[in-house]
N, C-alpha and C positions, 0 to 999 in steps of 0.2 A: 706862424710862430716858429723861432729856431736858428739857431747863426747855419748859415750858407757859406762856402768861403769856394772859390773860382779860381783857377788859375791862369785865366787869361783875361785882361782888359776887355773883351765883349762881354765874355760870360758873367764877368763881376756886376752887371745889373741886373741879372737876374736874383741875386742876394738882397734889395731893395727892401725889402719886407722883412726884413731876418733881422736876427739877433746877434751877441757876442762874435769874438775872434775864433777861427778853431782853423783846422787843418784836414780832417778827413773821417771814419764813422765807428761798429761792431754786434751779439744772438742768443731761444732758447722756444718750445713748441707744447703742442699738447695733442696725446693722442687715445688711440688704444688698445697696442701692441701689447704684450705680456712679457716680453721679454724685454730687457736692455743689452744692446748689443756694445763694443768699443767702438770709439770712433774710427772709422776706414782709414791705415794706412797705403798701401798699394794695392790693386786690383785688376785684374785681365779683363781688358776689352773686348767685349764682344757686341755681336748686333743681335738686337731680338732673336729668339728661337718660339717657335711655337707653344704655346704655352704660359711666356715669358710674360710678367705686368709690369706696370710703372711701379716702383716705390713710392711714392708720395698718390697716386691713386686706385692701386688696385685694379686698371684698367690696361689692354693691349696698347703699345704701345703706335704712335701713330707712324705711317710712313718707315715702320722698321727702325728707328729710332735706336739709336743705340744707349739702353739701357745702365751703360754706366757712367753716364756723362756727370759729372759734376753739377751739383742745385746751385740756381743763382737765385736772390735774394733781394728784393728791390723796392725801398720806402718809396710809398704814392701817397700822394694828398688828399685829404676830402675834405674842403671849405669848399663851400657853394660856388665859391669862385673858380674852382680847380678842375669842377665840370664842366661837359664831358670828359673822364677820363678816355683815356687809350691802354689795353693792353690787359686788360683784367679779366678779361673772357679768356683768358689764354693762359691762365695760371692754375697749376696743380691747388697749389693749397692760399688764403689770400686769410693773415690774422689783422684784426683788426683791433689796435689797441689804443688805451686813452692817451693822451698827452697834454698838458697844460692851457688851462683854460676853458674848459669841456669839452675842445674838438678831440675827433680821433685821428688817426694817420693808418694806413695801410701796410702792410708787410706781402709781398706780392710776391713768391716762390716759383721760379720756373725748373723743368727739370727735364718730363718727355716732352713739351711741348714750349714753342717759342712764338714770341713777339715781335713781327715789326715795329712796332710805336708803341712805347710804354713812356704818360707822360700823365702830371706833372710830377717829374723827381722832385723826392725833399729833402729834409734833414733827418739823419739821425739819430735817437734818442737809446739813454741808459736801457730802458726797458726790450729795445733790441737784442742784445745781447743776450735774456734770459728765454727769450722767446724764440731764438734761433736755435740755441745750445741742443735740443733733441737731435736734433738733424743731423750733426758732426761737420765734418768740413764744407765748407759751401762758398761759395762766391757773395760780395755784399755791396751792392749799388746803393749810393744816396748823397745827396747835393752838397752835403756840408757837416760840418756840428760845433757845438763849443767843445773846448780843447778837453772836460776831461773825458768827454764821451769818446774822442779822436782818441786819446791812450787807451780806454776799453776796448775798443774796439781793433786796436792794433797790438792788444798786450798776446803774448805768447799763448795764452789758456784757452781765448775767449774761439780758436778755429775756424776765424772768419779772415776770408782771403779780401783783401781791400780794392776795389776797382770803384772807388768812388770820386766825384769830382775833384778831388784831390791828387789821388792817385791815378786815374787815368779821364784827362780832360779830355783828350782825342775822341772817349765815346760819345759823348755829349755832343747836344748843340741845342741853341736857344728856336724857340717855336715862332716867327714872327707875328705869327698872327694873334698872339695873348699876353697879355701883360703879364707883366716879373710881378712875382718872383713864380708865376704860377706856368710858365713857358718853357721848364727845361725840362728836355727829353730825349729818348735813347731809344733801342733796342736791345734783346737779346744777342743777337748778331753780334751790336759793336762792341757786348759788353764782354761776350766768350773772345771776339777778337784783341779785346784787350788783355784778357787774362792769360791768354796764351805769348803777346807780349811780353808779360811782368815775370813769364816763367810762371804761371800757376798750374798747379796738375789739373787736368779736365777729365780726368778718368776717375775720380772719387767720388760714387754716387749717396745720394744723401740714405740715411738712415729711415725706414719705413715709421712713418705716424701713428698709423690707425688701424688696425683689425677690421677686416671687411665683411660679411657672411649675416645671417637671419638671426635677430633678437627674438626668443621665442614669446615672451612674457613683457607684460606694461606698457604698451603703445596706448595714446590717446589721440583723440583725431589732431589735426594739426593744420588748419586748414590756412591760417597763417601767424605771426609771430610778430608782436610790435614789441620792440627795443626801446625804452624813453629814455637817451641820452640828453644831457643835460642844454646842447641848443636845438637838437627835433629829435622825431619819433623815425626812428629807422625800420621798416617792416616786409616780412621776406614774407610771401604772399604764392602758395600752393597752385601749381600750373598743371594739372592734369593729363591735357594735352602734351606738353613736352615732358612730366614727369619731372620738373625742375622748381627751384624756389625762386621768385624772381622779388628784385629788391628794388624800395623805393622809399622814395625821404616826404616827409610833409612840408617842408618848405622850399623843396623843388621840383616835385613829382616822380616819375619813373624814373631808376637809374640809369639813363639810358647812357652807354658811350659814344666815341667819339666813331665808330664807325660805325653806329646805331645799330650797336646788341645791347639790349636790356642783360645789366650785370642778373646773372644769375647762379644755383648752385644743388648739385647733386643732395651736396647735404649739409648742414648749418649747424655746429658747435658752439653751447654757449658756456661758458667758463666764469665762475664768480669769484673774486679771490678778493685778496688787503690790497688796496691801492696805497699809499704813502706819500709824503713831499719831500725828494731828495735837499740836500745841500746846496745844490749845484742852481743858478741861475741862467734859465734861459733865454730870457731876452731884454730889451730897454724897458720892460713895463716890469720888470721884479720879478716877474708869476719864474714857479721853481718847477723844475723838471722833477715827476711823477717817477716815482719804480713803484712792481706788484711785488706779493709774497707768491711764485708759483711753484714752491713744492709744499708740498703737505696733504691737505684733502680741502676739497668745498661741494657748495654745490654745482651740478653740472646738467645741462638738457642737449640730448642729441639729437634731431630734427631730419627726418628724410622722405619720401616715399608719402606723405599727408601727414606723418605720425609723426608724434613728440615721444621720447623716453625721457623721463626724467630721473635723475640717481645724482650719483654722485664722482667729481675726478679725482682720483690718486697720484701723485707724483712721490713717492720718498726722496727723489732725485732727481735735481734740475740736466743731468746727463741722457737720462732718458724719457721717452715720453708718457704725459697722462696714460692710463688705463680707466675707464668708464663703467660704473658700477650700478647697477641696476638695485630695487631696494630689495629683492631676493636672492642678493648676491650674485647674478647671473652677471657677463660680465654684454656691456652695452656695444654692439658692432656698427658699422655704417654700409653705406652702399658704394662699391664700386663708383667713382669718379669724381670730380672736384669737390672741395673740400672750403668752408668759409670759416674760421674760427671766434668768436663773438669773446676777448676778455674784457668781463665786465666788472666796474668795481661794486664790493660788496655792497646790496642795497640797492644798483641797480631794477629800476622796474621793468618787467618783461610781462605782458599781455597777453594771453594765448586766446586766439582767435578771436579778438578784437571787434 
């Protein structure tokens, strides 16, 4: 679901499946940092120092990594058909939020670490934009959108740098081996090399999400987590061995990708908030593009380590991020490394240890 729009005669079949007219895409997160910072104007480059962590995971960074690189930001798909992904074992932080019709869509954040193959790109939605916005400046990859989502995302406020099919087709190229609209895909690589094309700064590192360090108080065991979204049961499932959550769907089994890693994750955020139906229509079947309500408070569970916390998220402000609130006021930390965001709409069912 979702208008796709191409700018060249191949790539226009991979829009096959899509919706409405549009031209190109736009952000906002959730965490639980204490403070709200401005968004990064200028900053000095440098290359890791001893010491030094990712911003988006609280973890050394890889390969000396130069720590002030610009976040890129990149819609992936999940319709059964879209599996094997690529490219999602490789992502700092990966939210994943509702979209029209009960499927969800992916929001894939790259930042110390990069991607060869991240595929299937999609379309963009309204709800991007409020999802990004923590972060501050960032890079935003995504195959298309209808047009008002293309002025959101290109309006002066919203501090998303545009290197979507629109704006830079050169990163792109269609998958031969998958049918459209589920075939188009990129890299990190092509996507910094295009934004250094467009003139975009790549030294504006994104804004920290989460607070990292021991929850002292309310862990319950966590041995795994089912999600009942409206067409299956999505379930992050406690790996010991690795110390990781590893995720998988009931009407296709293991998440596995496309270079067969079982998606998995340090730590798993679930976020409850007001879902809505915008104005805006997204595709030939009627169904209306979705936005959340994501400031204010809800409830909220933080998932790491076997354990659940359960409490509650704070935003007073869509400029910076959630803060995570345990029910003794303590405030709710995560652990050191990648990051899954779960926004769910209110009433969502969530199962602990199933």
């Amino acid at each position: 679901m979702g208008a796709v729009l191409f700018m060249s005669a191949a790539l226009a079949l991979v829009a096959a499946a899509c919706g409405g007219p549009g031209k190109k895409a736009a952000a906002h997160g959730t965490s639980a940092a204490t403070t709200t910072a401005p968004a990064p104007t200028t900053t000095t480059r440098h290359i890791a120092r001893r010491g030094d962590t990712c911003p988006l995971t609280g973890t050394p960074p890889p390969n000396k990594q130069d720590l002030t690189r610009t976040a890129l930001a990149v819609k992936v798909e999940n319709l059964p058909q879209a599996r094997p992904q690529w490219g999602l074992d490789h992502a700092d932080i990966v939210y994943e939020e509702p979209v029209e019709g009960g499927i969800t869509r992916f929001i894939a954040v790259y930042q110390c670490h990069g991607a060869p193959r991240i595929e299937p790109v999609r379309s963009a939605r309204l709800l991007d934009v409020q999802i990004l916005r923590p972060l501050g400046r960032l890079l935003f990859s995504y195959s298309g959108a209808i047009q008002p989502v293309v002025d959101k995302v290109d309006a002066p406020g919203t501090l998303l740098w545009d290197v979507g099919g629109y704006k830079a087709p050169g990163a792109y190229h269609v998958d031969p081996t998958r049918y459209a609209p589920h075939n188009f895909t990129t890299s990190t690589k092509a996507l910094y090399t295009a934004a250094k094309s467009l003139g975009y700064p790549l030294d504006q590192p994104p804004l920290p999400q989460f607070s990292y360090g021991r929850t002292a108080k309310g862990a319950k065991p966590a041995a795994a987590v089912a999600i009942h979204f409206p067409l299956d049961v999505t379930t992050w499932t406690w790996d010991p061995k690795t110390r990781l959550y590893l995720r998988s769907y009931s009407d296709t089994g293991p998440g596995v990708q496309g270079d067969g890693t079982q998606i998995s994750a340090k730590n798993v955020v679930l976020i409850w908030a007001t879902e809505y139906a915008t104005q805006y229509v997204e595709d030939p079947t009627g169904a209306h593009e979705n936005d959340m309500v994501l400031n204010g408070k809800g409830p909220a569970w933080v998932v790491h380590d076997g354990a659940v916390f359960q409490g509650t998220w704070v935003r007073p402000s869509l400029a910076g991020p959630a803060v995570f609130i345990g029910p003794g006021g303590e405030h709710i930390k995560l652990d050191p490394g990648n990051t899954w965001e779960e926004l769910l709409p209110t009433g969502t069912k969530v199962v602990l240890n199933p």
